[in-house]
C-alpha positions in Angstrom: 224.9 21.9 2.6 225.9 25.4 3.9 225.7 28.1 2.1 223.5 27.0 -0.8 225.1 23.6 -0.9 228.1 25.5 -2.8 225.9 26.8 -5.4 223.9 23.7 -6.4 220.8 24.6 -4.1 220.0 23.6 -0.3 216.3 21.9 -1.7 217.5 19.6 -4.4 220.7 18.5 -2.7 219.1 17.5 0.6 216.7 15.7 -1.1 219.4 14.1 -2.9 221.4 13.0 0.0 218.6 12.2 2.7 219.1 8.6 2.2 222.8 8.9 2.5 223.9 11.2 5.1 222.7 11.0 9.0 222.4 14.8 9.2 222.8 18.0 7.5 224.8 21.3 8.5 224.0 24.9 7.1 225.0 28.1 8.1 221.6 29.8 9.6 218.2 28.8 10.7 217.2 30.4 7.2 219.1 27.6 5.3 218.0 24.9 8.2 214.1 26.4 7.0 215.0 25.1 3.8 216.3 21.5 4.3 213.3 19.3 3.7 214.3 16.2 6.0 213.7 15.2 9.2 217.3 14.6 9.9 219.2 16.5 12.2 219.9 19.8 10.9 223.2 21.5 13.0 223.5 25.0 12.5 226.6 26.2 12.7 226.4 30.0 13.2 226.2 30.9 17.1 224.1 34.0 16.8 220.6 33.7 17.0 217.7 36.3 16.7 214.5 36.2 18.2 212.8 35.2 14.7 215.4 32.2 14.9 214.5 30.7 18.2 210.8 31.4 17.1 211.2 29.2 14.0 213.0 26.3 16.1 211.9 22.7 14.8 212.7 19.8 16.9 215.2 18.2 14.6 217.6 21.8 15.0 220.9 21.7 16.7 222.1 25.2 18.0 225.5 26.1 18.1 226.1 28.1 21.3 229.3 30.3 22.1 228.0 32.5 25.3 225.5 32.0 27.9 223.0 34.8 26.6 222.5 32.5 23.8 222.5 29.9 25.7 219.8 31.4 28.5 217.5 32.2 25.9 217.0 29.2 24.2 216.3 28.1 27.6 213.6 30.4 28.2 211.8 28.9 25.4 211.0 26.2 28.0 211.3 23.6 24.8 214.0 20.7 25.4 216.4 22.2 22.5 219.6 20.3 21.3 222.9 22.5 20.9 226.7 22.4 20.5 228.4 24.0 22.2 231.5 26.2 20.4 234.9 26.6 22.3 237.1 29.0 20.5 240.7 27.8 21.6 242.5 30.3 19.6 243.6 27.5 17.0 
Protein backbone atom coordinates (compact mmCIF):
# COMPACT_ATOMS: atom_id res chain seq x y z
CA UNK A 1 0.00 0.00 0.00
CA UNK A 2 3.04 2.27 -0.52
CA UNK A 3 2.89 5.35 -1.56
CA UNK A 4 -0.81 6.11 -1.10
CA UNK A 5 -1.81 2.64 -2.14
CA UNK A 6 -1.08 4.00 -5.90
CA UNK A 7 -3.43 6.78 -5.52
CA UNK A 8 -6.54 5.06 -3.98
CA UNK A 9 -5.62 5.99 -0.29
CA UNK A 10 -3.50 4.03 2.52
CA UNK A 11 -6.89 4.31 5.13
CA UNK A 12 -9.63 2.79 2.92
CA UNK A 13 -7.44 0.23 1.22
CA UNK A 14 -6.01 -1.30 4.32
CA UNK A 15 -9.19 -1.48 5.68
CA UNK A 16 -10.22 -3.19 2.64
CA UNK A 17 -7.56 -5.76 2.56
CA UNK A 18 -7.06 -6.57 6.49
CA UNK A 19 -8.83 -9.69 6.11
CA UNK A 20 -6.96 -10.72 3.13
CA UNK A 21 -3.38 -10.00 3.32
CA UNK A 22 -0.96 -11.17 6.36
CA UNK A 23 0.82 -7.79 6.30
CA UNK A 24 1.15 -4.44 4.74
CA UNK A 25 4.32 -2.57 3.20
CA UNK A 26 4.56 1.33 2.84
CA UNK A 27 7.26 3.45 2.09
CA UNK A 28 7.76 5.55 5.60
CA UNK A 29 6.70 5.41 9.19
CA UNK A 30 4.35 8.36 8.09
CA UNK A 31 2.34 5.90 5.72
CA UNK A 32 2.88 2.93 8.43
CA UNK A 33 0.99 5.90 11.00
CA UNK A 34 -1.71 5.61 8.66
CA UNK A 35 -2.41 1.84 8.27
CA UNK A 36 -5.16 1.08 10.72
CA UNK A 37 -4.43 -2.72 11.36
CA UNK A 38 -2.64 -4.56 13.64
CA UNK A 39 -0.84 -6.52 11.03
CA UNK A 40 2.66 -6.29 10.38
CA UNK A 41 3.44 -3.17 8.83
CA UNK A 42 7.19 -3.48 6.89
CA UNK A 43 8.56 -0.26 6.03
CA UNK A 44 10.57 -0.35 3.35
CA UNK A 45 12.71 2.90 3.37
CA UNK A 46 16.09 2.40 5.47
CA UNK A 47 16.41 5.91 6.82
CA UNK A 48 14.91 6.71 9.89
CA UNK A 49 14.70 10.00 11.98
CA UNK A 50 14.46 10.51 15.43
CA UNK A 51 10.60 11.35 15.17
CA UNK A 52 10.45 7.84 13.36
CA UNK A 53 11.94 5.66 15.96
CA UNK A 54 9.84 7.83 18.54
CA UNK A 55 6.52 6.84 16.74
CA UNK A 56 7.59 3.05 16.65
CA UNK A 57 4.46 0.66 17.30
CA UNK A 58 5.08 -2.95 18.02
CA UNK A 59 3.59 -4.36 14.87
CA UNK A 60 6.62 -2.14 12.67
CA UNK A 61 9.30 -3.83 10.73
CA UNK A 62 12.37 -1.56 10.06
CA UNK A 63 14.28 -1.92 7.11
CA UNK A 64 18.04 -1.53 8.08
CA UNK A 65 20.95 -0.87 5.57
CA UNK A 66 23.95 0.32 8.06
CA UNK A 67 24.71 -0.13 11.60
CA UNK A 68 23.97 3.49 12.73
CA UNK A 69 20.50 2.68 11.91
CA UNK A 70 20.77 -0.33 13.24
CA UNK A 71 22.44 0.93 16.82
CA UNK A 72 19.85 3.36 17.31
CA UNK A 73 16.92 1.46 17.19
CA UNK A 74 18.82 -0.57 19.66
CA UNK A 75 19.22 2.17 21.96
CA UNK A 76 15.61 2.41 22.22
CA UNK A 77 15.95 -0.62 24.56
CA UNK A 78 12.43 -1.89 22.94
CA UNK A 79 12.70 -5.55 21.23
CA UNK A 80 12.07 -3.97 17.54
CA UNK A 81 11.59 -6.27 14.39
CA UNK A 82 13.78 -5.29 11.16
CA UNK A 83 14.99 -6.43 7.71
CA UNK A 84 17.75 -6.15 7.06
CA UNK A 85 18.71 -4.62 3.26
CA UNK A 86 21.80 -6.00 1.32
CA UNK A 87 22.43 -3.94 -1.75
CA UNK A 88 24.19 -6.60 -4.10
CA UNK A 89 24.61 -4.29 -6.96
CA UNK A 90 21.77 -6.19 -8.95
Amino acid sequence: VKAQAYGVGIEAFTKYLDDKVDCFGVSTVEEAMRVSSEKDILILYPVLSDEDIENVKDNFIFTVDNRETLDRLKATGRNLRVHIYVDTGM
